[in-house]
C-alpha positions in Angstrom: 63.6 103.2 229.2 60.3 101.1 230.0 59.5 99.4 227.4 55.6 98.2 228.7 52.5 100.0 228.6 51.5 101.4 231.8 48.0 100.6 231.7 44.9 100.5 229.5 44.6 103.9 229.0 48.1 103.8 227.6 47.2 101.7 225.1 44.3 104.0 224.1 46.2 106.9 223.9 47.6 105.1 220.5 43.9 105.6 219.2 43.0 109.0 221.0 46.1 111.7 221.0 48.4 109.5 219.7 51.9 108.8 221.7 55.5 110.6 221.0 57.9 108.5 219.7 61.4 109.2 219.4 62.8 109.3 215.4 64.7 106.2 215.8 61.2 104.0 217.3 59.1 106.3 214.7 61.3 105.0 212.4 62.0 101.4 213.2 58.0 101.4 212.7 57.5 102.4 209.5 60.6 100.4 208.0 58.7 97.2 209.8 55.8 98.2 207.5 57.3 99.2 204.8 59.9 95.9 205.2 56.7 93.6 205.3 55.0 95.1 202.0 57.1 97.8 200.5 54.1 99.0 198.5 53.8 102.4 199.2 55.6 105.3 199.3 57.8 105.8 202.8 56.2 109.1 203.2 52.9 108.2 202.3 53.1 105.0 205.0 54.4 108.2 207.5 51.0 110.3 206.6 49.3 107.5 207.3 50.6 106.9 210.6 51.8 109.8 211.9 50.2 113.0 212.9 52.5 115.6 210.6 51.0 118.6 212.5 52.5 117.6 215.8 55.6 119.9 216.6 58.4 117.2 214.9 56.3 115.0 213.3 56.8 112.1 215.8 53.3 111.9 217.1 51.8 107.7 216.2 48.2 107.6 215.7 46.2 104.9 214.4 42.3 104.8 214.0 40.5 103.2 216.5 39.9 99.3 216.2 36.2 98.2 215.5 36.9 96.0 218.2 36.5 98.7 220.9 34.7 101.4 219.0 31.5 100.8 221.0 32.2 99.0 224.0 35.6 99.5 225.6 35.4 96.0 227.6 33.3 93.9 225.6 37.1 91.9 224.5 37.3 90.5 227.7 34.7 89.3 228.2 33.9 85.2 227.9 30.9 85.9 226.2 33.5 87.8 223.3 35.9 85.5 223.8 33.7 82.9 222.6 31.9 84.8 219.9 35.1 85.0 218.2 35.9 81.7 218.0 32.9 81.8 215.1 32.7 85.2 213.7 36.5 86.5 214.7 39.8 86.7 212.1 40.3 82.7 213.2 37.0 80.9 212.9 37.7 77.9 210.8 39.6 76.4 213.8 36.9 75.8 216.5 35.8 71.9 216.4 32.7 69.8 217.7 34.5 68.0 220.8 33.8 64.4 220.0 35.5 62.7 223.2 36.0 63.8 226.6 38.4 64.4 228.1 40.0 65.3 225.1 43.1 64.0 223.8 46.6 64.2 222.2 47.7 62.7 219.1 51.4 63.2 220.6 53.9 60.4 221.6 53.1 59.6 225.2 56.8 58.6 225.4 58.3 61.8 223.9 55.7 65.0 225.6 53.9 62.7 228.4 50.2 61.7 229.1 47.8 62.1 226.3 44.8 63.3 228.0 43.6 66.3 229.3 43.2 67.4 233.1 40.2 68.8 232.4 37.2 66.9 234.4 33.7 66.5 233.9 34.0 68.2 237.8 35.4 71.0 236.3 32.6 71.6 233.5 29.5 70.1 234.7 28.4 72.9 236.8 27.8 75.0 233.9 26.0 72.7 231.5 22.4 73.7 232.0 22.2 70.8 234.2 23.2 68.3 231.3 26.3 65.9 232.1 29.3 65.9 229.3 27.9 63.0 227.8 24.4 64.1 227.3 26.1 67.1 226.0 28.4 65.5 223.9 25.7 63.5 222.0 23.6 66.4 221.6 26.6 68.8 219.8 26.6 71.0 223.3 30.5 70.9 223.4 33.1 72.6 221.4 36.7 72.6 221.5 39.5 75.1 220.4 42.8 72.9 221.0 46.7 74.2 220.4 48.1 71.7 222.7 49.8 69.7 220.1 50.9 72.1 217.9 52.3 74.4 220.4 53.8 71.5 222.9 56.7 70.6 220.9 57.8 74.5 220.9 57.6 75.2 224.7 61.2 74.6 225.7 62.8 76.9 223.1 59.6 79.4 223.2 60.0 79.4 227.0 64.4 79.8 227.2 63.4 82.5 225.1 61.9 86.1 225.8 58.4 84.7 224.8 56.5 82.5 227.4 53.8 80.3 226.2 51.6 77.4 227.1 50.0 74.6 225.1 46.3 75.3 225.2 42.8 73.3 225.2 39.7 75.6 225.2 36.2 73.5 225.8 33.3 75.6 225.0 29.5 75.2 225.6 26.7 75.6 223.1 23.6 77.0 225.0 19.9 76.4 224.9 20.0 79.8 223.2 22.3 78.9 220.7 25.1 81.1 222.2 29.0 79.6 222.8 30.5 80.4 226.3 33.9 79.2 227.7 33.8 76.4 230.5 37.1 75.6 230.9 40.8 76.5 229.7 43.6 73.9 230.3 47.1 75.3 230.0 49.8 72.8 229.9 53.6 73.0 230.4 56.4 70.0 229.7 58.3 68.7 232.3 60.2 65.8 234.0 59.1 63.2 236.4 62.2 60.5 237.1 63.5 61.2 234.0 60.3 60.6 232.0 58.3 63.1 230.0 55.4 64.5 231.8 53.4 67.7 231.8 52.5 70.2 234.2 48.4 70.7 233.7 46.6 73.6 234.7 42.7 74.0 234.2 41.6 77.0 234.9 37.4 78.1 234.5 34.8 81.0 235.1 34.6 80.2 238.6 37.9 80.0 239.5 40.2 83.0 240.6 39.6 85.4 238.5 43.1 86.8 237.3 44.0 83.8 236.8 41.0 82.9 234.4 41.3 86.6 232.8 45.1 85.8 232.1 44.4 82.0 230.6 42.4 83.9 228.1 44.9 85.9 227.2 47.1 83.1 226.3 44.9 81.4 224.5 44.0 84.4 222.3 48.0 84.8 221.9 48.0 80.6 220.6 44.9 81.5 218.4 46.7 84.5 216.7 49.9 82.9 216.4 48.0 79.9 214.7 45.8 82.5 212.9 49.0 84.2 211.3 50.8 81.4 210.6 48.6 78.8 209.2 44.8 79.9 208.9 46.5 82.8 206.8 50.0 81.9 205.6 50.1 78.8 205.4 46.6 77.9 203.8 46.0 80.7 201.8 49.2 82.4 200.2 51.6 79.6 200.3 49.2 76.5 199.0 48.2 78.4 196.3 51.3 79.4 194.9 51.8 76.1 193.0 48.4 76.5 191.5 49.1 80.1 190.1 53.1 78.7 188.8 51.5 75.3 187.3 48.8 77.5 185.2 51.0 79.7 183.8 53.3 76.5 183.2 51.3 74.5 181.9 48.0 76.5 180.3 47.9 78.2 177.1 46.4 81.8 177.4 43.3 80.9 174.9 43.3 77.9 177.7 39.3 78.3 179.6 40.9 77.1 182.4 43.4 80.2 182.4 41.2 82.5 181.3 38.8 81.6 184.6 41.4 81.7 187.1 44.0 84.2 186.1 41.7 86.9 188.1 41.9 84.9 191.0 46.2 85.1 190.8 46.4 88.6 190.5 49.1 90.1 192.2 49.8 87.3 194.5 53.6 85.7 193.4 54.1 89.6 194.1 52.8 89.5 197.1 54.1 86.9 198.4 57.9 87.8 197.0 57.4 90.7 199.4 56.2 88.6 202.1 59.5 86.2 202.0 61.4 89.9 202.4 59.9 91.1 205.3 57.1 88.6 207.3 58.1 85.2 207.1 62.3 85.2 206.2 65.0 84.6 209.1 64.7 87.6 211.7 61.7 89.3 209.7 58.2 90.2 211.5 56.9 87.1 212.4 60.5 85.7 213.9 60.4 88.6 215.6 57.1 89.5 217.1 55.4 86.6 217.3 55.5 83.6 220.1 57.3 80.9 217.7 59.8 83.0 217.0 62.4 81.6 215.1 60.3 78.5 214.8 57.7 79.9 213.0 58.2 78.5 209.5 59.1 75.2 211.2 55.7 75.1 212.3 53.9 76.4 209.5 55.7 72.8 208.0 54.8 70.9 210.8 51.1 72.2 209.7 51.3 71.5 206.3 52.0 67.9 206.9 48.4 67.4 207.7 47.1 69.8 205.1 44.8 68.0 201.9 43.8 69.9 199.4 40.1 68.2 199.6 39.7 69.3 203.4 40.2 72.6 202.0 36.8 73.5 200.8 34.0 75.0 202.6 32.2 72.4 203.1 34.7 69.7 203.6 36.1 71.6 206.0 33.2 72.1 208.1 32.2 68.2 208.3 35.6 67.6 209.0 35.4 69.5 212.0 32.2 68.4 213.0 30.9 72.0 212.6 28.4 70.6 210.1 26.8 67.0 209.4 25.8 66.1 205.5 22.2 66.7 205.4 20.6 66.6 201.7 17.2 68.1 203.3 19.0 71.1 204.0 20.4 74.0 202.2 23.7 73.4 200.3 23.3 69.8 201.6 24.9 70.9 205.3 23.2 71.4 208.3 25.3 73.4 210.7 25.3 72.1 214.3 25.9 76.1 215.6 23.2 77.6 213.6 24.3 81.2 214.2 28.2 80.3 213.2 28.4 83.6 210.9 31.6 82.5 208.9 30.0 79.1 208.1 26.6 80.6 207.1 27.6 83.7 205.0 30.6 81.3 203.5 28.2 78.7 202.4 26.5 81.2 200.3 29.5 82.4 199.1 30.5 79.2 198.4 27.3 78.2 196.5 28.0 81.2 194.3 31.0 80.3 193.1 29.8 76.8 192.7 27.2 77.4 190.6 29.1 79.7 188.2 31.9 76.9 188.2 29.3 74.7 187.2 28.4 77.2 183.9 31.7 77.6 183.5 32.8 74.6 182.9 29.5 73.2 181.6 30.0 75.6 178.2 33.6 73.8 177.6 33.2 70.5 179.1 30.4 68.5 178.0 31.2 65.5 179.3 34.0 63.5 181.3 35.9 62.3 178.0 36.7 65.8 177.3 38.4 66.4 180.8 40.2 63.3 180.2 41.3 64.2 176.8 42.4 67.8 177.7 46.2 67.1 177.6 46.8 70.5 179.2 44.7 70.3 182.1 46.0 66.9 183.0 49.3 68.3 182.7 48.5 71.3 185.0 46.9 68.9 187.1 50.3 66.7 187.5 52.4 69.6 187.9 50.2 70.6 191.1 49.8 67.0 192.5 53.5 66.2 191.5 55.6 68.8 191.6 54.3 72.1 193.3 52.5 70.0 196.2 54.8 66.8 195.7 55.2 65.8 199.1 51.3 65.5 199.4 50.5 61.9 198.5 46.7 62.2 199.3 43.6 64.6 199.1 44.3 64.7 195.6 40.9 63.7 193.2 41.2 62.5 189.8 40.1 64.7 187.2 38.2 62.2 185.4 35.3 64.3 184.9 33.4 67.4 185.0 31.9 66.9 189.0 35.9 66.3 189.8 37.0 69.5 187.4 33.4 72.1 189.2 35.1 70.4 192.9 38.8 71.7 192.1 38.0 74.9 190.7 35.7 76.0 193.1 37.8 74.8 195.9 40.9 76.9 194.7 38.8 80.0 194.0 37.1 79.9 197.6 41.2 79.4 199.1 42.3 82.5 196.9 38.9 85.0 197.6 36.5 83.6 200.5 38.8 82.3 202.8 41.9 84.6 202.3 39.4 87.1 203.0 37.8 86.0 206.1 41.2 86.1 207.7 42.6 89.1 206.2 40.5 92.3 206.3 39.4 92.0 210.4 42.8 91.5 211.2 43.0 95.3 212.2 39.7 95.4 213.5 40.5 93.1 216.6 44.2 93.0 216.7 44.5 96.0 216.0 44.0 96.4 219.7 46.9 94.2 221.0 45.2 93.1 224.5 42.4 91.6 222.3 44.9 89.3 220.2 48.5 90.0 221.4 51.4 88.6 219.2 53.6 87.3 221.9 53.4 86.7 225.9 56.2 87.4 228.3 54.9 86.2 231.4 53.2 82.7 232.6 50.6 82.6 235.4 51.9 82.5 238.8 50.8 79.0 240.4 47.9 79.2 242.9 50.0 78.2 245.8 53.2 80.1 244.9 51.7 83.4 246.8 55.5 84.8 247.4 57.7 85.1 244.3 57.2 88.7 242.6 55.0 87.7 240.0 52.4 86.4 242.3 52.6 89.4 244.4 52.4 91.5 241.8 49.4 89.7 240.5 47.8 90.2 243.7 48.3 93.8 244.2 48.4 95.6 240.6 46.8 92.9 238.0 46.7 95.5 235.4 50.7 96.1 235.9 50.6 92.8 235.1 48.9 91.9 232.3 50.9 94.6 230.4 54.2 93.0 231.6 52.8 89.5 229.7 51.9 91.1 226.6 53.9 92.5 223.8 56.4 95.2 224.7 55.1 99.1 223.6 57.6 99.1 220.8 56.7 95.6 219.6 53.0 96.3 219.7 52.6 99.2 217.4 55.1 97.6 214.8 52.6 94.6 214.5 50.0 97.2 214.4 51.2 99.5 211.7 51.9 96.1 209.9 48.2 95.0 211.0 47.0 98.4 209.5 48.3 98.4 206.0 47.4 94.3 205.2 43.7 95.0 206.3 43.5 97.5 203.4 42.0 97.5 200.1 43.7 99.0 197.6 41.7 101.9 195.0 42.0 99.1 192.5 40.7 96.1 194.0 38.8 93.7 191.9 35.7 91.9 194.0 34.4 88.9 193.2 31.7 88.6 190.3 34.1 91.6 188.7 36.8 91.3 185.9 37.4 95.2 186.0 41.1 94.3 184.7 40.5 91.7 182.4 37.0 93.5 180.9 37.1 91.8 177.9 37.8 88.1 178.8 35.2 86.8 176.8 32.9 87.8 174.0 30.6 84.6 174.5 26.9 85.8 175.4 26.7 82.4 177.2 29.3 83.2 179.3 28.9 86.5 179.9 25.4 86.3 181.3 26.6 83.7 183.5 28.8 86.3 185.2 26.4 88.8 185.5 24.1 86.0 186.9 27.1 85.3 189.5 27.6 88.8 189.9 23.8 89.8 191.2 23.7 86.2 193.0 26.4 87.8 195.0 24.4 91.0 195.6 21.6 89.3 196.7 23.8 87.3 198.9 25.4 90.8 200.6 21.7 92.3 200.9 21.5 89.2 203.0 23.8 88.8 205.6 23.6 92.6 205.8 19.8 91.7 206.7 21.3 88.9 208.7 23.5 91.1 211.0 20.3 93.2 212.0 18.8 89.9 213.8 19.1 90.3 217.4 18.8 86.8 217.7 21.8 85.8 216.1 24.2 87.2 218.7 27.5 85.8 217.4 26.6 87.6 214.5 27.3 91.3 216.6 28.2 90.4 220.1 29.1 92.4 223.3 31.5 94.5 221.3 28.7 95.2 218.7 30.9 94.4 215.6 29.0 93.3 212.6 30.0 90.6 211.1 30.9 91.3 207.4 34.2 90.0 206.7 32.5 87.9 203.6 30.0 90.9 202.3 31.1 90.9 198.6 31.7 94.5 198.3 34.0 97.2 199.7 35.4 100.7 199.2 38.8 101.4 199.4 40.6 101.4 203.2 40.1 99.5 206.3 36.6 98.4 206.1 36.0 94.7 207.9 34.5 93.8 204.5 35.0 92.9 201.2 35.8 89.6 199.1 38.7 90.1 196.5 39.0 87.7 193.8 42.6 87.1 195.1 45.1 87.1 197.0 46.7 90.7 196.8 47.4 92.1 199.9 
């Protein structure tokens, strides 16, 4: 049986009427969700995605993906495309290019030539008239790179049923303030008498324009992959696990150090036990749906190698990127070189938020830098981390010799486990939740442009839709990632928000304290009631785009269900 969608409207059917399955694919669905989270009753996950008045019960439907509820093309287009780079389920990945052409931090003598094919020939023409240096120095250029995290992995990615490229993505920053896609390199490894070489392809706006729809495509694949695997994974769930184990190790109860961060722990060892049973173990979801395949946790500790624990706060992050330059004259001391860059502006507020209640916090217990010295069990908790539950990090680590050191940690660590969990998290239906948009896997690479005879190349040619739906993910594999995609973007009835302790209500009988909550709580109010406003702007494109989805991924508050919004205090789902 054929296995590929036929077409577009095939894949909407998923959305509109729904598609008959037969028991065993209906069922190989639900145990994929119910494998990667076993939360919830098998017949309630079936209700949920099954239509039980159809004649057997067999009938999938899932709810339409804010990604196409207004505008049915806007995905594919460069001006999307781009938009999501800052205000997508990925957007702490995008860089300020700093070099041109850019380059690889990969041995030369084990994957070939370090730098890219991509020429200022290539780009110039769509600069506004400004060459790549003159852009360069005025912050005009913008990079999204997964060559050298995904060049090591072609071989085995490529002998395998997945086909994949190593990716460079140079974007453009307009007089308008809007990002738009110049150019796409796509690279391959090969041999040149005997030596290591690569087979470079740049493909851009003005080229053929198959060819430049399918070389987004791949990159959107790379930037999910990546997305999955390290933005959430990787960063989020697995780093903090040795944070949660070392304060229940090493903190008393009565400890204010446990008592502040055992909301922002809830549910997660749990979460991630299930997550080792079904997502990330040997032939689980992402081994089996996802480009790296059986690689994938090899990756994700490829990644970690280059992960600090200092780099992983807000605004560390966004300097380190070149995202944002240090400014004191400006609010939170940043000035963001993308003004509209939606995850960067609401997350600074965020950020601020918890900052400041950090600061209270710690101010009532702490009231000077002898006192976190002398604390013998947050030094302790602080060695187990540093030594033991991130032991093979030897840097990134600051000393807690005082209470600036002590506000820094604890606001970095809540951010990881509510901010930033949540900005990858809860959209992750919302746009892959229409696989074209971000598929999981590719099957096919791009014919060459002077190869006009083999079958893919004809094919190409003649049917490009037939195509595209022969490189993405396979019919059965797509709705299994999307019933998967489904559940994790929901918030439970129970979810606690940050600025609420709704399951730890009386954490503290200190009227200090407890007006410095409800301070954090309506500073977090005010901050919603702003990016809501923000959103309504029509100047800040990024902010709705072609596909006219709000950005709201970091708006405090939700209700229960698939919502795009919503900052828990943890990570629970």
């Amino acid at each position: 049986m054929n296995d590929d969608f036929d077409d577009f409207n095939d894949i909407k059917r998923l959305y509109e009427s729904g598609i008959e399955l037969p028991l065993s694919s209906l069922t190989s669905v639900l145990s994929a969700a119910e494998k990667a989270l076993e939360l919830k009753d098998p017949f309630e996950v079936m209700g949920e995605l099954t239509d039980q008045e159809s004649s057997d019960g067999n009938l999938l439907q899932f709810p339409k993906p804010q990604v196409i509820q207004a505008n049915e093309q806007a995905w594919s287009q460069d001006d999307e495309f781009a938009r999501q780079t800052l205000a997508g389920i990925n957007p702490m990945i995008v860089q300020r290019l700093k070099e041109f052409p850019p380059k690889s931090a990969l041995a030369a003598s084990l994957y070939g030539p370090q730098e890219s094919a991509i020429a200022a020939a290539d780009i110039e023409g769509n600069m506004e008239g400004l060459t790549v240096s003159e852009a360069i120095n005025q912050n005009r250029l913008y990079i999204l790179d997964y060559h050298d995290i995904y060049f090591p992995y072609l071989e085995k990615i490529n002998a395998s049923e997945g086909k994949a490229y190593a990716s460079r993505t140079v974007f453009f920053l307009s007089g308008e303030g809007r990002l738009k896609p110049l150019a796409i390199e796509l690279s391959l490894p090969r041999l040149v008498d005997g030596q290591p070489a690569k087979n470079n392809r740049v493909f851009t706006p003005t080229g053929n324009a198959a060819h430049w729809s399918l070389a987004k495509i791949h990159v959107n694949i790379n930037d999910f992959n990546v997305h999955e695997l390290v933005s959430h994974w990787l960063r989020t769930h697995a780093v903090i696990e040795p944070f949660t184990i070392a304060t229940r190790r090493q903190l008393s109860a009565m400890h204010p150090l446990h008592v502040l961060l055992l909301p922002h722990f809830r549910n997660t060892m749990n979460i991630n036990a299930l997550a080792r049973k079904g997502l990330v173990l040997a032939d689980g979801i992402f081994e089996s749906f996802y480009s790296f395949g059986k690689y994938s946790m090899e990756m994700t500790s490829i990644a970690y190698k280059s992960w600090r624990f200092d780099e992983q706060g807000l605004p560390a992050d966004l300097v380190k990127r070149g995202m944002a330059v240090e400014d004191l004259s400006s609010d939170y001391g940043l000035r963001l070189l993308v003004e509209d860059y939606p995850y960067a502006a609401d997350g600074l507020q965020i950020w601020s938020c918890i900052n400041e209640w950090v600061q209270a916090y710690v101010g009532h217990f702490y009231k000077d830098a002898i006192r976190v010295k002398s604390d013998e069990e947050l030094q302790r908790w602080w060695a187990e981390i540093k030594e033991v539950g991130h032991g093979d990090k030897k840097e990134g680590w600051p000393d807690l010799n005082g209470t600036n050191e002590l506000v820094e940690v604890l606001t970095t660590l809540i951010w990881i486990a509510s901010a930033h969990h949540a900005a990858v998290n809860f959209g992750q239906y919302a746009y892959a939740g229409y696989m074209p948009n971000k598929p999981s896997m590719g099957r096919k690479l791009i014919p060459e442009e002077d190869d006009t005879h083999n079958e893919d190349a004809t094919l190409l040619s003649s049917d490009p839709v037939t195509y595209l739906m022969r490189l993405v993910s396979k019919q059965s594999k797509a709705v299994e990632v999307m019933a998967i995609l489904e559940i994790l973007s929901s918030h439970a009835s129970d979810e606690e928000y940050l600025g609420q302790r709704t399951s730890t209500p009386f954490w503290s009988s200190d009227q200090n304290l407890l007006q410095a909550f409800e301070k954090f709580g309506q500073r977090l109010k005010e901050v919603e009631a702003e990016i809501l406003e923000r959103n309504k702007d029509t100047h800040l494109f990024h902010r709705r785009g072609s596909a006219s989805v709000d950005y709201t991924l970091l708006v405090p508050s939700s209700n229960a269900g698939i919502t795009g919004r919503g900052v828990p205090n943890s990570i629970s789902i």
